[in-house]
N, C-alpha and C positions, 0 to 999 in steps of 0.2 A: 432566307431572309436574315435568321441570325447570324451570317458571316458576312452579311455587307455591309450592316450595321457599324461594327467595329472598323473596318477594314473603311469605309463611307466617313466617317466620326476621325479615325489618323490623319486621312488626307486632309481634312477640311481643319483640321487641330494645328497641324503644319504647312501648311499652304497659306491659310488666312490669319492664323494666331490671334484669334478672336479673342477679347478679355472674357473674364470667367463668369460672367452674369448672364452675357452674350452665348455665351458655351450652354448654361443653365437655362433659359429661354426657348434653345432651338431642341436642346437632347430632351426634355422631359414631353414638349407634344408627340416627337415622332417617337417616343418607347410610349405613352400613352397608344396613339393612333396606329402602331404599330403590336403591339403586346393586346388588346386591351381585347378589341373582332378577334382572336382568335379564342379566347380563352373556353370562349362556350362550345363551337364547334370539337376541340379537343377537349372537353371534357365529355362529350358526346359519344368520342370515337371508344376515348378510356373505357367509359361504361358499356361499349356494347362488346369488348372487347373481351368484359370479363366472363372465366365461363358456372 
């Protein structure tokens, strides 16, 4: 997931050259809706991880 991200974000930066509000609008739900569900499960794993 974290390399489509960026890689997802380039194309759509130069393909559609979206002004910067427009840019600000789209990137901040999906690092929300993207970042946000995992955090608990990987903190999860961290802690059982430890010995």
């Amino acid at each position: 997931m974290a390399s489509k991200r960026p890689g997802l974000g380039l194309y759509f930066r130069l393909r559609f050259q979206p002004s910067f509000w427009f840019h600000i609008l789209v990137s901040i739900p999906v690092v929300l809706l993207s970042c946000i569900p995992l955090l608990r499960p990987l903190k999860g794993r961290l802690v059982a991880r430890q010995d």
